[in-house]
C-alpha positions as CSV (number, residue, x, y, z in Angstrom):
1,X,28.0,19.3,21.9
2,X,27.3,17.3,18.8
3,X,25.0,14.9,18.2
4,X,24.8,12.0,16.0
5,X,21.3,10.4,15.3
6,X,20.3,6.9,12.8
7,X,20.3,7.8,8.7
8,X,16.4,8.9,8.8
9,X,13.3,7.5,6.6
10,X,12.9,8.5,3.6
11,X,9.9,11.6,3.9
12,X,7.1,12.7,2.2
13,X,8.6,15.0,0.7
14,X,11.5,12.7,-1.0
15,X,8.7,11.1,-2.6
16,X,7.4,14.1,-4.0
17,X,10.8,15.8,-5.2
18,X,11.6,12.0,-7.2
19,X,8.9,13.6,-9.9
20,X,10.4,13.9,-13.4
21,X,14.1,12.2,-11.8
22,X,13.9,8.5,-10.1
23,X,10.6,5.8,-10.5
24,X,9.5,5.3,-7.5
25,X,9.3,1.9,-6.2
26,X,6.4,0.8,-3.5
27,X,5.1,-2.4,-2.6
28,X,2.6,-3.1,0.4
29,X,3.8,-4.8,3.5
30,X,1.8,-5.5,6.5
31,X,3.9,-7.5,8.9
32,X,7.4,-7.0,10.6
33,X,9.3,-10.2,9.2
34,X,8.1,-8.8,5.1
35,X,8.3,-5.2,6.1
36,X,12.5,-5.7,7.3
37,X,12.9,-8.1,3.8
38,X,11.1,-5.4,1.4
39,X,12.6,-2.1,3.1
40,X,16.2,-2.1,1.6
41,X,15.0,-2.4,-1.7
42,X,11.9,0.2,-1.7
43,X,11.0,4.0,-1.1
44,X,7.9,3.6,0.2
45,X,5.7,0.6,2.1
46,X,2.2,1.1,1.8
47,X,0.4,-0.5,4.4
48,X,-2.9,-1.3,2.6
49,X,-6.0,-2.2,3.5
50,X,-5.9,-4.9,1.2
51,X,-5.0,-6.6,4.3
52,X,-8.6,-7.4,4.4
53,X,-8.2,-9.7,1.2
54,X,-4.6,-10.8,1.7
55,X,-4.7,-11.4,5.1
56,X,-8.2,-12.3,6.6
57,X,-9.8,-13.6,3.6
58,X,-12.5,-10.7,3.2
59,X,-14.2,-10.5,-0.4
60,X,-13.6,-6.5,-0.3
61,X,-11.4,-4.0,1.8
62,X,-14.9,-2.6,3.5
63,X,-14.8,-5.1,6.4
64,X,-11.2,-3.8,7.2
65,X,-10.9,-1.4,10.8
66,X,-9.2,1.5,12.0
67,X,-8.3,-0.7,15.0
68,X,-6.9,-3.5,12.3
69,X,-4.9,-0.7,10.2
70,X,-3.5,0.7,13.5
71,X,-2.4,-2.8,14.4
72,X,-1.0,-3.6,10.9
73,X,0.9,-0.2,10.8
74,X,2.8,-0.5,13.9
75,X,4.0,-3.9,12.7
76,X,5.5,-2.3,9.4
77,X,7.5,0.4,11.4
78,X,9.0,-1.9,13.7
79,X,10.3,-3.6,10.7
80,X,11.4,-0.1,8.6
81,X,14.2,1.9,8.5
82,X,14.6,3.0,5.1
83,X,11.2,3.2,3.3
84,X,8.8,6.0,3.9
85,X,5.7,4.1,4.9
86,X,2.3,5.1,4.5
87,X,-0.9,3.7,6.2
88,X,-4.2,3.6,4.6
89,X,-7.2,5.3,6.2
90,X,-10.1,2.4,6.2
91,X,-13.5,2.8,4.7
92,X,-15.6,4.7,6.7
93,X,-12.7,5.9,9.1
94,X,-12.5,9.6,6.6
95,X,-15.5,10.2,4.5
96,X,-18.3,11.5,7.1
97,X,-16.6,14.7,7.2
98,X,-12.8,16.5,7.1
99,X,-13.1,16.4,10.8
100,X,-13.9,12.8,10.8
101,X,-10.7,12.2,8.4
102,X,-8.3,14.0,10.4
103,X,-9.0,12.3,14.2
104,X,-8.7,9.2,11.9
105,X,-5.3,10.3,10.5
106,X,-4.3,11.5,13.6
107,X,-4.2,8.3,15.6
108,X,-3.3,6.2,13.0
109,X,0.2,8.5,13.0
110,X,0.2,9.4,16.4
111,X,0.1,5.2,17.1
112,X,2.0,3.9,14.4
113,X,4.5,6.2,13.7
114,X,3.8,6.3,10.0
115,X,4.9,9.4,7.8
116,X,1.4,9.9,6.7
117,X,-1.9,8.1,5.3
118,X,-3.7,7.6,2.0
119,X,-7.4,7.8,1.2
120,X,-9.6,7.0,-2.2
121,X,-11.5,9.2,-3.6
122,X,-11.3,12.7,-6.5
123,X,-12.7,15.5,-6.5
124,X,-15.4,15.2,-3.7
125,X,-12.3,14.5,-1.1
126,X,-10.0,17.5,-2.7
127,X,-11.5,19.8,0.4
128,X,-10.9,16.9,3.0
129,X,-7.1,16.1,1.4
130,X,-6.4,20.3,1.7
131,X,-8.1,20.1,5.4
132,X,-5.3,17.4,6.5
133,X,-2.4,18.8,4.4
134,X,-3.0,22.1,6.4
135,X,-3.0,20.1,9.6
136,X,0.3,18.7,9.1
137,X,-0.9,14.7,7.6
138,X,0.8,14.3,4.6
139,X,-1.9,12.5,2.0
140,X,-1.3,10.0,-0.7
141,X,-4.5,10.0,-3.0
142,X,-5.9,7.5,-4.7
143,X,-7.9,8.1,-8.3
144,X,-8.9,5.3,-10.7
145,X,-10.5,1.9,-9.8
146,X,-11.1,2.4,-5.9
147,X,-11.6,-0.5,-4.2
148,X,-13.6,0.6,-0.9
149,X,-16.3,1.9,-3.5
150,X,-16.6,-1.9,-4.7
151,X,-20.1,-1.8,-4.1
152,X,-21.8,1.0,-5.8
153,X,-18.7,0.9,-8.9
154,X,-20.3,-2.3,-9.6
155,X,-17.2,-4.7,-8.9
156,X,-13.1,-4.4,-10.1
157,X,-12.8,-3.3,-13.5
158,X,-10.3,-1.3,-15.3
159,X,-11.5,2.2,-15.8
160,X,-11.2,5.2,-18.6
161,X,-12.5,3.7,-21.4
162,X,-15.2,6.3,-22.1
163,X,-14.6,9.8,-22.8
164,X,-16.9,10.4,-19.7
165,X,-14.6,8.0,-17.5
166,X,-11.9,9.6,-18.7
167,X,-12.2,13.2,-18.1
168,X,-13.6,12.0,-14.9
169,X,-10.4,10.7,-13.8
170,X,-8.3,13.7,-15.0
171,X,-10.4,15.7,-12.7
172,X,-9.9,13.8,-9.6
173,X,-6.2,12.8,-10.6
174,X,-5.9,17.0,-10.9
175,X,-8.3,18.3,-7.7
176,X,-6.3,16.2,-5.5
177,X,-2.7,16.9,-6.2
178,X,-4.1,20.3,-6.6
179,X,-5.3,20.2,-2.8
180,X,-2.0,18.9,-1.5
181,X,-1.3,15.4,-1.9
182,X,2.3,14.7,-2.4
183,X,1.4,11.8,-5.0
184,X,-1.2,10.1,-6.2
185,X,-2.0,5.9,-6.9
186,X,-3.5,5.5,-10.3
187,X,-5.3,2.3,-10.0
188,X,-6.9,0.0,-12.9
189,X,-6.9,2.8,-15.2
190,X,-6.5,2.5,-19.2
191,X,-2.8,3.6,-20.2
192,X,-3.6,6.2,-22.5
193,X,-5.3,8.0,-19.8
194,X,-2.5,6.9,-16.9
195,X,-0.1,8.5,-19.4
196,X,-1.6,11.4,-20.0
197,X,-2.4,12.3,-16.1
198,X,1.0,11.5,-14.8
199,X,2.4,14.0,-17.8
200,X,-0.2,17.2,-16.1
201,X,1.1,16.7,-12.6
202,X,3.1,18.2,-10.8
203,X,3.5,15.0,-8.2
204,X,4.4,11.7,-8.4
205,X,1.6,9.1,-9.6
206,X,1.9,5.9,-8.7
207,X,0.9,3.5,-10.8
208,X,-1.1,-0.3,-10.6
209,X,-3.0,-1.1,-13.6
210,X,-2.0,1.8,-15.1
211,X,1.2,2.6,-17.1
212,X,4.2,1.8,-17.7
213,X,5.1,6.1,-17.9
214,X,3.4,6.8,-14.6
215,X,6.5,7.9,-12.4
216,X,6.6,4.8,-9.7
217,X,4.8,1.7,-9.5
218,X,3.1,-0.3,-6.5
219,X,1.5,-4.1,-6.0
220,X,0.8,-5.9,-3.3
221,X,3.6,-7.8,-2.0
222,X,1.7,-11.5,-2.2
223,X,0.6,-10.9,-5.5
224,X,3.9,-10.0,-6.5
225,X,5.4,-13.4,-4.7
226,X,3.0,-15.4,-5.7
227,X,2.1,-15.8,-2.2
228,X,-1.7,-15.1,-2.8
229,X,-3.0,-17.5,-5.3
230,X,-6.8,-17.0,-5.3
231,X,-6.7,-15.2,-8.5
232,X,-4.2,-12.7,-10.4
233,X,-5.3,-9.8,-11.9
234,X,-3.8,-9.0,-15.0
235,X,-1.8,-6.0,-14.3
236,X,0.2,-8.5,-11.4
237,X,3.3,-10.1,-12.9
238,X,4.8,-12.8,-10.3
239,X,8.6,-11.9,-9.6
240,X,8.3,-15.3,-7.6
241,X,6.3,-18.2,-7.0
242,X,6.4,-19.1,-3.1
243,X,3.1,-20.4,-2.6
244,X,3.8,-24.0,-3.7
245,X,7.2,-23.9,-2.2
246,X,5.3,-23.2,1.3
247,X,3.1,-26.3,0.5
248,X,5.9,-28.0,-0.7
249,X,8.2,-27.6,2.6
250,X,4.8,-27.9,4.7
251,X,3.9,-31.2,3.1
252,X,7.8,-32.2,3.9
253,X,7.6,-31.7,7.5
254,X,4.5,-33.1,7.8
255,X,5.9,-36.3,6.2
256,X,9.1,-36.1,9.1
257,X,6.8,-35.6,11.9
258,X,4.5,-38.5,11.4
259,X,7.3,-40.8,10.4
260,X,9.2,-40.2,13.3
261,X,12.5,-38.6,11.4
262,X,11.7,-35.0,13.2
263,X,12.7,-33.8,15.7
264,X,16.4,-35.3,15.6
265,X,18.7,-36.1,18.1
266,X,20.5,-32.4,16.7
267,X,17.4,-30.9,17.8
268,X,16.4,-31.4,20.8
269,X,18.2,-30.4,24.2
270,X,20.6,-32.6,26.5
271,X,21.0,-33.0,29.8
272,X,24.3,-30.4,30.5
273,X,26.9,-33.0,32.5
């Protein structure tokens, strides 16, 4: 007896084998209604914790939860179909320990459904990103500028510029697509560098702030729709500029409602006769 079952996500693995052929195209997404409107037109969703800034208003992604990504995720899968999404593991939810990272990983897939996670960090979370891959949790590392380490990096600011930056990025960039990570975000790094990195791997790397050659690209989805207006970095270019239409429509309603023009007769209910 045959079976016939829905046109499945694109995988982990999809991602991976686009190296050297197709750009990869990601944005974040972190609610059903964007998640439905972005899926058609991307391979993966990134479910980021820049959720924190985006969406709650935090300064940094460090006040961001487990409990918050695990929420978030679940959203973004009800509203997927095509796009391979990926859920980030929080800060402080992976770095104790590989076994730490793992329970984290688990019940962020086992809950949301999500085809794997990502995690920052090089070379010091090559053994953790090998302990997962082993497990079955498909990893997308993240080299460069990382945002959860804010607080000791000494703020955001574009990395590579030394020799010493530099090498230090190849080294992570290498350790963890080395240890099993099936692509790899290059974040607010200096192009020649971004260039040179994606070129050595053998997986996709992702790039924001980076460059132009790296094999896919990724921002987050307000930025992108001008949606979140508290300040642009430079490596953002707005593809749209909603927020003032969302004032603007706001400021119109507001206007019907206290003069009386909204709700009209069309929309409201009558008695049934």
């Amino acid at each position: 007896m045959s079976t016939h079952s829905k046109q499945k996500r694109l995988t982990t693995a999809s991602i991976r084998a686009m190296k050297g052929k197709d750009r990869v195209v990601c944005l974040t997404a972190y609610t059903t209604p964007i998640a439905r409107l972005l899926d058609p037109h991307c391979d993966l969703l990134l479910v980021g914790d820049s959720l924190g800034m985006v969406l709650y208003g935090m300064e940094t992604t460090v006040g961001v939860t487990l409990d918050m990504m695990v929420a978030h995720g679940r959203a973004v899968m009800r509203g997927a179909s095509h796009a391979c999404v990926i859920v980030d593991l929080p800060f402080g939810s992976y770095q104790e320990s590989k076994e730490q990272a793992f329970r984290s990983a688990v019940r962020l897939m086992q809950e949301t459904g999500c085809d794997g996670v990502k995690l920052e960090g090089g070379e010091e979370m090559a053994a953790t990103i090998a302990f997962l891959t082993a497990r079955g949790v498909p990893v997308f590392a993240h080299v460069g500028l990382m945002p959860q380490l804010v607080n000791t990096a000494g703020g955001f600011r574009s990395l590579g510029h030394s020799d010493e930056e530099a090498a230090k990025i190849r080294r992570d960039a290498l350790a963890v697509a080395e240890a099993g990570a099936f692509a790899v975000v290059v974040e607010g790094t200096v192009e020649p560098v971004a260039r040179d990195i994606t070129a050595s791997l053998g997986v996709p790397t992702i790039g924001i702030g980076a460059s132009p050659a790296c094999d896919g690209q990724v921002l987050v989805s307000d930025d992108m729709l001008g949606l979140f207006n508290d300040f642009m970095p430079r490596f953002v270019k707005r593809f749209a500029n909603l927020g003032p239409l969302v004032s603007q429509a706001a400021e119109a309603y507001a206007e019907e409602v206290r003069t009386g023009k909204f709700p009209a007769k069309e929309h409201t209910f009558q008695p049934k006769r």
